[in-house]
MDTraj code that builds the backbone (N, CA, C; nanometers):
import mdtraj as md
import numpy as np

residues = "UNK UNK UNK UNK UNK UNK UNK UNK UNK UNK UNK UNK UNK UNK UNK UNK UNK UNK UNK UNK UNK UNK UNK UNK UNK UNK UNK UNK UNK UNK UNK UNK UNK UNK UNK UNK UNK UNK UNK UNK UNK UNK UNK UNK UNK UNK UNK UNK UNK UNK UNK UNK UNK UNK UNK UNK UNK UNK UNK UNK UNK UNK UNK UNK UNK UNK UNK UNK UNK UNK UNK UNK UNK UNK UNK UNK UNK UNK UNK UNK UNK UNK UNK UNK UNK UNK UNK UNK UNK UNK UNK UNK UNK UNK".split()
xyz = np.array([
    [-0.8856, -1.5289, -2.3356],
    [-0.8559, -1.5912, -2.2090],
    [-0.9863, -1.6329, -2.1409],
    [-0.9859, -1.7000, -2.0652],
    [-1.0934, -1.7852, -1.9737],
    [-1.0578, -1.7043, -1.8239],
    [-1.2201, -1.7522, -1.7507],
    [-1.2864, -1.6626, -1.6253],
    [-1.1415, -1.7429, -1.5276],
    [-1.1004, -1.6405, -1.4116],
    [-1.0886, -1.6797, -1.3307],
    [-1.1438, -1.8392, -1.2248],
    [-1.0561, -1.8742, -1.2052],
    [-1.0771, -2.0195, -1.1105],
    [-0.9869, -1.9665, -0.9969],
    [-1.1044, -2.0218, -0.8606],
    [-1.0173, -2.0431, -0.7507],
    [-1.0251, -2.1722, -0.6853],
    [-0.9503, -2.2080, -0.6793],
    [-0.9207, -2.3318, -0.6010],
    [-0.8713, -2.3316, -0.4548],
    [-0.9222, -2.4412, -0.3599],
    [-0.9108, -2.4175, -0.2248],
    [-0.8869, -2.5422, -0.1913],
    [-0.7537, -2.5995, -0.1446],
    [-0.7254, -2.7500, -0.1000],
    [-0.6885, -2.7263, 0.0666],
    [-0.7696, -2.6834, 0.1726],
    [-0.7090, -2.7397, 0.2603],
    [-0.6570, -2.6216, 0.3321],
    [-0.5340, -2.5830, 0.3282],
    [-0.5005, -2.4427, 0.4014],
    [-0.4051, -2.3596, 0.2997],
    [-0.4316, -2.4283, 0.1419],
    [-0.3798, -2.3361, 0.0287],
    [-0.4790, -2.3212, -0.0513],
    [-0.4454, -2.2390, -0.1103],
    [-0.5196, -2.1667, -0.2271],
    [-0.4768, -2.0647, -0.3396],
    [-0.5433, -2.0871, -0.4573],
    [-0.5085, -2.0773, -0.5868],
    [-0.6049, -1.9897, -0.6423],
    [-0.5558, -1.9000, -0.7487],
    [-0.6605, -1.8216, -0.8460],
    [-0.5712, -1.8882, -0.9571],
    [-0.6578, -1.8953, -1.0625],
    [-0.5920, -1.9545, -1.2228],
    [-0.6621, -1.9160, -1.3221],
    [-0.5430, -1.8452, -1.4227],
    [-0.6603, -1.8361, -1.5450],
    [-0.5813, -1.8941, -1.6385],
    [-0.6356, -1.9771, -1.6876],
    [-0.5685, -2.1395, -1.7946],
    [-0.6554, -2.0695, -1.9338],
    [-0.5778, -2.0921, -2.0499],
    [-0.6202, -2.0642, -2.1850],
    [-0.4708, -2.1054, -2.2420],
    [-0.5051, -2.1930, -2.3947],
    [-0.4343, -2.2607, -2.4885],
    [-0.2876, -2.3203, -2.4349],
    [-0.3293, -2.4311, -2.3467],
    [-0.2131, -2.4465, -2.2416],
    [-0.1298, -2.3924, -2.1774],
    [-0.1762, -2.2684, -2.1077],
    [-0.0824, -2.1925, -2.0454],
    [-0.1785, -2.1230, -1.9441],
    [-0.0795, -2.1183, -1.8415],
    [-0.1699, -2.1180, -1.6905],
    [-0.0794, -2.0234, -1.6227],
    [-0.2009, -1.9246, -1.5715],
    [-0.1529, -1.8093, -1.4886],
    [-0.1744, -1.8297, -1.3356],
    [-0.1042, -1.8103, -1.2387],
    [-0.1582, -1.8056, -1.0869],
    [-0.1496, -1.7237, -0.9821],
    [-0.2028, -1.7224, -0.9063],
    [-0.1455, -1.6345, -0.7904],
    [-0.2035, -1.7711, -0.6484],
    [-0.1227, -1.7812, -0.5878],
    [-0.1461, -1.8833, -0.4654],
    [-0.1585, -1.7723, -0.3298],
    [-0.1795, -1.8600, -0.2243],
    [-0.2637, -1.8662, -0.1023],
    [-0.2131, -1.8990, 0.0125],
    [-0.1979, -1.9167, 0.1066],
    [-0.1718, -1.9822, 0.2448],
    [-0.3342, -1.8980, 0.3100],
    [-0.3801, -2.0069, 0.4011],
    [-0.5029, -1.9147, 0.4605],
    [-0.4444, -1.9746, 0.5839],
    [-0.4028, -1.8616, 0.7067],
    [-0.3517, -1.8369, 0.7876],
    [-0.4450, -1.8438, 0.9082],
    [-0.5554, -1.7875, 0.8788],
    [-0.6940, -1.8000, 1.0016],
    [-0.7882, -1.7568, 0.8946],
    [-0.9583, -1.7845, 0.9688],
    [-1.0904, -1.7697, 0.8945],
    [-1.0561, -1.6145, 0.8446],
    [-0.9906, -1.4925, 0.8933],
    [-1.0110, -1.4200, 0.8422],
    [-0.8765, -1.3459, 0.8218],
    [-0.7974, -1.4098, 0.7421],
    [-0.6512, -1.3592, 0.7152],
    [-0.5629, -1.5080, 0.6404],
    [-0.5069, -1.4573, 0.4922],
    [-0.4971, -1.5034, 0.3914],
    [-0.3387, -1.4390, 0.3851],
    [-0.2163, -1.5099, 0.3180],
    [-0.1249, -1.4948, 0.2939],
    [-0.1038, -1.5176, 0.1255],
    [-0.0918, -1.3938, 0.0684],
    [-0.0762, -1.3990, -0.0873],
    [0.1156, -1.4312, -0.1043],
    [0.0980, -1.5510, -0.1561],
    [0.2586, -1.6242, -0.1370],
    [0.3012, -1.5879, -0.2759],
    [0.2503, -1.6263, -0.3787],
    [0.3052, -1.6319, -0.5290],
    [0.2289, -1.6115, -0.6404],
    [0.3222, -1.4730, -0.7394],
    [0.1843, -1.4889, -0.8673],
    [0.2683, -1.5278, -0.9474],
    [0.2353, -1.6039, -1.0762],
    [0.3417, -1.6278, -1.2006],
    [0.2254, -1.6265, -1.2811],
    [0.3181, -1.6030, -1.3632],
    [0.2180, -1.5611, -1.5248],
    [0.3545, -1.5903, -1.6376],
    [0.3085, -1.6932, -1.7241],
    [0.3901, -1.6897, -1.8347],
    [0.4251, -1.6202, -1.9332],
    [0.5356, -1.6343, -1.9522],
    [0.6291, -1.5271, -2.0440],
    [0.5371, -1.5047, -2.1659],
    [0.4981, -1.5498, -2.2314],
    [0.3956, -1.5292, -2.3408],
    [0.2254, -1.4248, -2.2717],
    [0.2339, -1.3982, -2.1443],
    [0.1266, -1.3336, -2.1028],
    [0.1948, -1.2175, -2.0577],
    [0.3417, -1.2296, -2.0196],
    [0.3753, -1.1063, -1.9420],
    [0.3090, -0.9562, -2.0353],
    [0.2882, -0.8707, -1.9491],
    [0.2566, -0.7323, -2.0164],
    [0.0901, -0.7156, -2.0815],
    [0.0412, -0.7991, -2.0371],
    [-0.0774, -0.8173, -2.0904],
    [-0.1844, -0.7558, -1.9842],
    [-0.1703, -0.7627, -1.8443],
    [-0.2634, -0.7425, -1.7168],
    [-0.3032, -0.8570, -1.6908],
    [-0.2730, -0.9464, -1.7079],
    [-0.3149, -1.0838, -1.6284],
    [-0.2862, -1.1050, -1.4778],
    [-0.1647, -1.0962, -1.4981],
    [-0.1112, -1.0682, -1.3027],
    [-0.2181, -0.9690, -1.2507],
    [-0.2296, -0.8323, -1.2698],
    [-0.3337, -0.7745, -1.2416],
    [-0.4292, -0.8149, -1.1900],
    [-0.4913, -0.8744, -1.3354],
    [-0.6386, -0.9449, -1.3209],
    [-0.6473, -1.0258, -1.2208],
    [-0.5240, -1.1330, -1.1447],
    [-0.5903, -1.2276, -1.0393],
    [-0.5345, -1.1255, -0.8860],
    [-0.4779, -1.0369, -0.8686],
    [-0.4769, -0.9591, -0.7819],
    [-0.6222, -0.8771, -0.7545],
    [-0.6819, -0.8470, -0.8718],
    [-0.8018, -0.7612, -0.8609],
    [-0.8932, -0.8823, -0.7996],
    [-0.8943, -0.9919, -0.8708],
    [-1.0286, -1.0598, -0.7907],
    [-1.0090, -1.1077, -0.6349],
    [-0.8492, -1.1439, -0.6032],
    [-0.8163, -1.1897, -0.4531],
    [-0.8772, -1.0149, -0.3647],
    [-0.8598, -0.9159, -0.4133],
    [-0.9040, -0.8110, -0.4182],
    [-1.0289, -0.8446, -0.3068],
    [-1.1174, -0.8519, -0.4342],
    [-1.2718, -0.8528, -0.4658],
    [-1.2955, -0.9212, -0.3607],
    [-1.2780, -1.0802, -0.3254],
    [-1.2969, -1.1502, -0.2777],
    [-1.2708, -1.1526, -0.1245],
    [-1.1696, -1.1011, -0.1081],
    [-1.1702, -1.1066, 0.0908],
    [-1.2224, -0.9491, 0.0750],
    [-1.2764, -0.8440, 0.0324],
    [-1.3407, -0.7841, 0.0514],
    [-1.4676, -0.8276, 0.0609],
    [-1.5144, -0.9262, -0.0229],
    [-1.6626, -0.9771, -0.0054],
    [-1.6816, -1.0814, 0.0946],
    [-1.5758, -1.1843, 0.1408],
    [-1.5444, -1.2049, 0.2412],
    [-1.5149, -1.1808, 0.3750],
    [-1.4685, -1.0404, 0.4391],
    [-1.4341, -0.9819, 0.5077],
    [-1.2868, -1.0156, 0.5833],
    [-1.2389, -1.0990, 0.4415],
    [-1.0885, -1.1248, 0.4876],
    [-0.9699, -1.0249, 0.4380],
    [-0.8860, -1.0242, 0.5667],
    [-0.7377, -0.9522, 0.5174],
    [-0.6227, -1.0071, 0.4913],
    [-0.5673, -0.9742, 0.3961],
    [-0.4417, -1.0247, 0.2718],
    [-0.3036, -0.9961, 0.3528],
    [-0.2221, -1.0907, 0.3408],
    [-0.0912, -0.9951, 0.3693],
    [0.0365, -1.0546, 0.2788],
    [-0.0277, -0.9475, 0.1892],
    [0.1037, -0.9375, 0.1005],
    [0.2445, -0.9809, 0.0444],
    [0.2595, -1.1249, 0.1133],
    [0.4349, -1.1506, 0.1304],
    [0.4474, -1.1698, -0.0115],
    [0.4060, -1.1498, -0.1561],
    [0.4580, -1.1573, -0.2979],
    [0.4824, -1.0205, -0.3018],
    [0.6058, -1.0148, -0.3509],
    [0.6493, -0.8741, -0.4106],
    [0.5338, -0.8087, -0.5390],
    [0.5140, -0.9327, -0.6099],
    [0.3764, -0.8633, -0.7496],
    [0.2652, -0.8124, -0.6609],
    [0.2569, -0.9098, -0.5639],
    [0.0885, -0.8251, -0.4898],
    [0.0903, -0.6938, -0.4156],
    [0.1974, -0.6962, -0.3375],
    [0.2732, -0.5726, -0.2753],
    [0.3039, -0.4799, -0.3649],
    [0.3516, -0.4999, -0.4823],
    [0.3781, -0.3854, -0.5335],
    [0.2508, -0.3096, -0.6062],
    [0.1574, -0.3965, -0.6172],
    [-0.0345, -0.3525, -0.6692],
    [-0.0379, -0.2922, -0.5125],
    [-0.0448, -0.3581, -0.4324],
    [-0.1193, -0.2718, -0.3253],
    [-0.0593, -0.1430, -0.2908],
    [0.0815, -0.1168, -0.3007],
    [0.1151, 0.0299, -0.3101],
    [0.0558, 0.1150, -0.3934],
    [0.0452, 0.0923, -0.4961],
    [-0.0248, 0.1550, -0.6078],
    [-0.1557, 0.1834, -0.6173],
    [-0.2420, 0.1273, -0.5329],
    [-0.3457, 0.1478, -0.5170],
    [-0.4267, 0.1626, -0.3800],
    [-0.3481, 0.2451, -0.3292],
    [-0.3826, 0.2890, -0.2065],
    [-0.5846, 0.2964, -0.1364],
    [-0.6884, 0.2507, -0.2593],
    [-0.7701, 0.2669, -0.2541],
    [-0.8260, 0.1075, -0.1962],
    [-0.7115, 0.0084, -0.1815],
    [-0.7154, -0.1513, -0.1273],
    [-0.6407, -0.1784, 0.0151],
    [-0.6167, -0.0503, 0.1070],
    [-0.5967, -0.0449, 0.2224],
    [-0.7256, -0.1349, 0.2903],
    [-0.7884, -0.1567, 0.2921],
    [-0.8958, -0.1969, 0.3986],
    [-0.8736, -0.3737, 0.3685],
    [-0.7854, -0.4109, 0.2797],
    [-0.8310, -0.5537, 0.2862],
    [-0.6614, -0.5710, 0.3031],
    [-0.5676, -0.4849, 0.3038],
    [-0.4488, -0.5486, 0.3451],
    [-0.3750, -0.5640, 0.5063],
    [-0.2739, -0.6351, 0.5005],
    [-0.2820, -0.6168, 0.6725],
    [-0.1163, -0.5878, 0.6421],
    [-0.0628, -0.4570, 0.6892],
    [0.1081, -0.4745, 0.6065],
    [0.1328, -0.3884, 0.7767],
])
top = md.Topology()
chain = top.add_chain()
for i, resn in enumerate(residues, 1):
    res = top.add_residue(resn, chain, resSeq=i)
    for name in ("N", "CA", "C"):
        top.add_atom(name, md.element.get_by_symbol(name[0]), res)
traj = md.Trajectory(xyz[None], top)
């Protein structure tokens, strides 16, 4: 698989990880400079079970932590990582 891409058009935004025509995502709404709405992850059936979904949760993660932005959760896939990892309280807003 290939590095993470984020893409930023405007007041949406995208993480993608694309390999042998098939494209994983998790999207965006950015709500204010410092608060981000995680709307949707999909990952294709040929990736399910792999940690890919994971993987673009960990970097939206990474990123408004290095940012100093807070997430709020409205995807059930991201919500259900952030329960689980109670150690990503500081970047969610629930």
């Amino acid at each position: 698989m290939s590095d993470i891409v984020r893409e930023t058009d405007g007041s949406k935004g995208r993480y993608v990880l694309a390999n042998d025509g098939l494209e994983a995502e998790l999207t965006y709404s950015i709500s204010s400079p410092t608060m981000i709405i995680a709307d949707h992850t999909g990952v294709p059936e040929a990736w399910k079970g792999q940690g890919v979904g994971l993987q673009l949760v960990e970097r939206l993660v990474t990123d408004a932590r290095a940012e100093g932005v807070k997430i709020v959760p409205l995807c059930p896939f991201v919500n259900a990582w952030r329960r689980k990892h109670p150690d990503w309280a500081d970047v969610f807003n629930v």
